[in-house]
C-alpha positions as CSV (number, residue, x, y, z in Angstrom):
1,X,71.7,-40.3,-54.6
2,X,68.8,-40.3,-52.2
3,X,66.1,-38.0,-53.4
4,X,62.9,-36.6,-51.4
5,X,60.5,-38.2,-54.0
6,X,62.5,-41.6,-53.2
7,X,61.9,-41.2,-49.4
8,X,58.3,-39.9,-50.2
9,X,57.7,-42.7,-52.6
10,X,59.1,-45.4,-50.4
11,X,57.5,-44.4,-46.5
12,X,54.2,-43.9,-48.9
13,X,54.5,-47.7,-49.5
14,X,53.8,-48.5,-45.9
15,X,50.0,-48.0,-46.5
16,X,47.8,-50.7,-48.6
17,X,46.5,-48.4,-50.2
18,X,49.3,-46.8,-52.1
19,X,50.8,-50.2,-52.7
20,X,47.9,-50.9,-54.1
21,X,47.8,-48.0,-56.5
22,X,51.5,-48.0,-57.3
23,X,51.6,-52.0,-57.5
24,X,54.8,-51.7,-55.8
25,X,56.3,-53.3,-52.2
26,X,59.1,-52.8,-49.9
27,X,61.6,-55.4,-49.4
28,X,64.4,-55.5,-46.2
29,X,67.5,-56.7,-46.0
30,X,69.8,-58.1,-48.2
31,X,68.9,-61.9,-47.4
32,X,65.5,-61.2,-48.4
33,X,66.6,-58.9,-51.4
34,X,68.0,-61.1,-53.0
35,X,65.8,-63.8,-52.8
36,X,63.3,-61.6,-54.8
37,X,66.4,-60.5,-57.0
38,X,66.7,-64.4,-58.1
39,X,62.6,-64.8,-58.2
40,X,60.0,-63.7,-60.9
41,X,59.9,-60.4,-58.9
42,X,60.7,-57.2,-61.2
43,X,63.3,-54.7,-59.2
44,X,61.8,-50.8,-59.3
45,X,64.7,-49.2,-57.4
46,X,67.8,-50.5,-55.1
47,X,69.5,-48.8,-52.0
48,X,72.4,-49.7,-50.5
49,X,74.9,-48.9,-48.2
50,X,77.6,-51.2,-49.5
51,X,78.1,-52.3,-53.6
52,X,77.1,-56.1,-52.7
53,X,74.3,-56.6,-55.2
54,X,74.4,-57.6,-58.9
55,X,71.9,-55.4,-60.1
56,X,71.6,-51.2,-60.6
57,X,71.8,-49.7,-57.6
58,X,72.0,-46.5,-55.6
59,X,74.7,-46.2,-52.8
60,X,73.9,-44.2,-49.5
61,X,75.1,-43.6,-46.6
62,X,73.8,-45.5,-42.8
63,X,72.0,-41.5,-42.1
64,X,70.0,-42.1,-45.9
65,X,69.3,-45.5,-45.2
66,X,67.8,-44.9,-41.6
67,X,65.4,-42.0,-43.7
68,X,63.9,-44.6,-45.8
69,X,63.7,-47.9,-43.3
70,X,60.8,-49.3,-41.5
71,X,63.2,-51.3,-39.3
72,X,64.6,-50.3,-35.6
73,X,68.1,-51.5,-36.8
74,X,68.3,-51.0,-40.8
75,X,69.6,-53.8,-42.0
76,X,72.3,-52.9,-45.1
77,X,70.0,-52.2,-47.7
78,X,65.9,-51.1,-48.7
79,X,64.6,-52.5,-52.4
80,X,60.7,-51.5,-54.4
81,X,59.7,-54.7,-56.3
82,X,56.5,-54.6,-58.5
83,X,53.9,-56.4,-57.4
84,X,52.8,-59.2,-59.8
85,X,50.2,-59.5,-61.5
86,X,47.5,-62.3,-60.5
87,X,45.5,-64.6,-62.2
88,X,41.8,-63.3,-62.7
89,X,39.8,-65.1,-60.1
90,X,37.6,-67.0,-62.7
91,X,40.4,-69.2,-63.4
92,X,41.7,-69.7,-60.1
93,X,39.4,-73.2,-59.2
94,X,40.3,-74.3,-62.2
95,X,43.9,-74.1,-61.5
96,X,43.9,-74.8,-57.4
97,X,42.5,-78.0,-58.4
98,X,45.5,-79.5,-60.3
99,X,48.2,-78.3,-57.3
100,X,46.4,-81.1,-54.1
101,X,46.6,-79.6,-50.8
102,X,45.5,-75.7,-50.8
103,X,45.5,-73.9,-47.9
104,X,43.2,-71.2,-47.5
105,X,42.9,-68.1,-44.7
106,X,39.5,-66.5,-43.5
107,X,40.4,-63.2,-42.3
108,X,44.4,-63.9,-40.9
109,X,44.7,-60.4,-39.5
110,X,48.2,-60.7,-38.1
111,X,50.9,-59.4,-40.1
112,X,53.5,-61.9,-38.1
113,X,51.3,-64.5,-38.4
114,X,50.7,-64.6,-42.2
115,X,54.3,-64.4,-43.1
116,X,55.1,-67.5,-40.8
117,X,52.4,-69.2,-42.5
118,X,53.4,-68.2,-45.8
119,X,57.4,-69.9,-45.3
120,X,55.0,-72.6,-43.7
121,X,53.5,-73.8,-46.9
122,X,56.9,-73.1,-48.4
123,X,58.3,-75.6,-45.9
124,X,55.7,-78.4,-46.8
125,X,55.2,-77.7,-50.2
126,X,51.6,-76.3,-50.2
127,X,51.7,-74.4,-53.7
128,X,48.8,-72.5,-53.7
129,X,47.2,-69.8,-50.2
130,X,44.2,-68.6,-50.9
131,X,43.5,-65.8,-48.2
132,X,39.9,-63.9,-47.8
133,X,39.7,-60.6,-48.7
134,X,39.9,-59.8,-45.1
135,X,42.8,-61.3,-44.5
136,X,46.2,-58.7,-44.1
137,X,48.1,-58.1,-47.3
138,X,50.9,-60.1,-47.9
139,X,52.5,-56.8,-49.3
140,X,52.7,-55.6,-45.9
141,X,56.1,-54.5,-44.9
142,X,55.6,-57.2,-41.7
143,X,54.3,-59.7,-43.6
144,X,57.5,-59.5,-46.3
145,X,60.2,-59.3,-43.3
146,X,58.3,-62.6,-41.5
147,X,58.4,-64.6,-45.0
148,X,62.3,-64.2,-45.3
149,X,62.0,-65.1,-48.9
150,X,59.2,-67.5,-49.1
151,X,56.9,-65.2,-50.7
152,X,58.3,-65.7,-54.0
153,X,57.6,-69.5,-54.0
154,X,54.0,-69.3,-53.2
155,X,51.4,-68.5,-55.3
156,X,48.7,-66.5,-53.5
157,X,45.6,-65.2,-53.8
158,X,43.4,-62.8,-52.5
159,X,39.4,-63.7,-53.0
160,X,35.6,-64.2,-51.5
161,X,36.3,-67.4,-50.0
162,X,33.0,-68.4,-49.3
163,X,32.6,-68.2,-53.0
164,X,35.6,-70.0,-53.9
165,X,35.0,-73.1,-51.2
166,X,31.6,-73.1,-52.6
167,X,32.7,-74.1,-56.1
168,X,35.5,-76.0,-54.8
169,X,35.3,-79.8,-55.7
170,X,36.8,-81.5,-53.7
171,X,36.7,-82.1,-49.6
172,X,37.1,-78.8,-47.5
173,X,38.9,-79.8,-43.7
174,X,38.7,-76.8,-41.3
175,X,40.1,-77.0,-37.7
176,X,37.5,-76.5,-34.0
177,X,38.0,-77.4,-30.5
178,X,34.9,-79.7,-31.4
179,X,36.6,-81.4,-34.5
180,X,37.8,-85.0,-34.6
181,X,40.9,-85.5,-33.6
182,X,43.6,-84.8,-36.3
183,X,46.3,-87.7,-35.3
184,X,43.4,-90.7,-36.0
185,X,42.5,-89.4,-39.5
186,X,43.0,-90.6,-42.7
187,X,43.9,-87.3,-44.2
188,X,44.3,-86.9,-48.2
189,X,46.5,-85.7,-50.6
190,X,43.9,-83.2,-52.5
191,X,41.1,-80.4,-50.3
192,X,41.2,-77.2,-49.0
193,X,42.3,-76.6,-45.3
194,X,40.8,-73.4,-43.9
195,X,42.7,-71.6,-40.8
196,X,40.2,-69.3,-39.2
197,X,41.0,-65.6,-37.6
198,X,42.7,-64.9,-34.4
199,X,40.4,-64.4,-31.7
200,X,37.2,-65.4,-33.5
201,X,38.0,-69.0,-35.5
202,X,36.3,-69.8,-39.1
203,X,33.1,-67.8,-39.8
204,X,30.4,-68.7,-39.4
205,X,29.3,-68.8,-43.3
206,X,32.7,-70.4,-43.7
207,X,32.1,-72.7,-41.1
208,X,28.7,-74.1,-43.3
209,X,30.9,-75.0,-46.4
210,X,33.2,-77.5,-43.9
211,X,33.0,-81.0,-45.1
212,X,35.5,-82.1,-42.3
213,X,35.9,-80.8,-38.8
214,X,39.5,-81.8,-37.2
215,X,41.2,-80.8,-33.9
216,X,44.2,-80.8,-32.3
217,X,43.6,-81.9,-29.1
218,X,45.2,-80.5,-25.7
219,X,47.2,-83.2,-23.6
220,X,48.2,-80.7,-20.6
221,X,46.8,-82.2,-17.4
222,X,44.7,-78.6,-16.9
223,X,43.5,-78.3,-20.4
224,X,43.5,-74.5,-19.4
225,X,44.7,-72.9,-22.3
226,X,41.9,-72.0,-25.1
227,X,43.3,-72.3,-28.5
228,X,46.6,-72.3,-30.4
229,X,47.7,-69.8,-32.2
230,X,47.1,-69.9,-35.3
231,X,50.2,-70.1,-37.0
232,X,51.1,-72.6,-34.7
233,X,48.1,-74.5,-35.7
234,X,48.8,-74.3,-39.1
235,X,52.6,-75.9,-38.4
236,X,50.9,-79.1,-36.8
237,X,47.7,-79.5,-39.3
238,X,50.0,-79.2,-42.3
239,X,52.7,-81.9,-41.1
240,X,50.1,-84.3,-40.0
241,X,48.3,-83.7,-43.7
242,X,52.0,-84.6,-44.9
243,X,52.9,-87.4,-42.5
244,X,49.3,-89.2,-43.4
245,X,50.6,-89.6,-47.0
């Protein structure tokens, strides 16, 4: 059955900072459920309102299950996973630099837009995210429910980036309305690709450690809108790093 301590335990994990203490996330839906279920994801506890998963579970009742989800429409059923444990960040250069194209974030605030840019590297095969410290947490209930499963198949980390493109080896692309045009470059197979925030772009700091400026230029007759958004953004300058090999 459904306890208080569940219901306390579970709303409790809407806050980074308890997720971050317990080392445990929320998970939606029984699409997304059981894509963790299959992953290298541990299970911590299982509700459902119908038996429809091979695993321990608890069975409630569509009242229980509204008590517990963050959703508008509860979708079936609510499941804690533990949260991983990640490589120390001393090894993480040496290991980003065997996987070619990394993508990194500095300061993706956007729960909505992570998590599409998360089943965006799982669409073209980008291994590794590396996202600022800044940058939401991919915990996030939002961030999980946008993934739709891809979060198991990236690897991702949370760092300084400045101090991690700093001892980065190889190029370092970042994308400006001033940048060279991204559809007449030779693009490789190996770098980092930095996305920058929302309303404010790549940092300044961050902006220093760019080896290669690219854009993706506006062919509207008004050239009136400002910038893509920046999962958008990410969707073009990752197929075009693709198509160029």
């Amino acid at each position: 059955m459904l306890t208080k301590s569940h219901i306390k335990l579970i709303t409790s994990l809407s806050q980074k900072k308890v997720r971050q203490q317990e080392q445990l996330f929320v998970v939606e839906g029984v699409k997304g459920i059981k894509e963790f279920l299959n992953s290298r994801f541990k299970l911590h506890l299982l509700f459902s309102t119908d038996a429809i998963f091979d695993a321990e579970m608890f069975l409630i009742s569509e009242k229980e299950l509204q008590k517990i989800s963050g959703l508008k429409s509860p979708n079936t059923a609510v499941a804690i996973f533990n949260i991983p444990s990640t490589v120390p960040s001393g090894q993480d250069k040496k290991e980003l630099e065997l996987n070619g194209l990394v993508l990194a974030l500095d300061d993706v605030r956007d729960p909505g837009n992570l998590g599409t840019i998360i089943r965006l590297c799982d669409w073209f095969g980008i291994e590794n995210l590396v996202c600022s410290n800044a940058t939401v947490d991919c915990y996030n209930s939002k961030v999980v429910q946008a993934t739709m499963g891809s979060l198991t198949r990236v690897a991702i980390r949370y760092t300084d980036l400045e101090t991690f493109i700093t001892s980065y080896p190889h190029d370092v692309f970042g994308t400006f309305m001033d940048g060279d045009d991204i559809y007449s470059q030779a693009l490789p197979k190996q770098g980092v690709l930095v996305m920058g925030n929302e309303a404010n772009g790549i940092s300044e700091s961050i902006e220093d450690l760019i080896t290669n400026k690219l854009s993706v230029p506006r062919f509207g007759d008004l050239k009136a809108i400002e910038s893509l958004n920046v999962a958008t953004a990410t969707a073009i300058v990752l197929s075009e790093f693709k198509r160029s090999r």
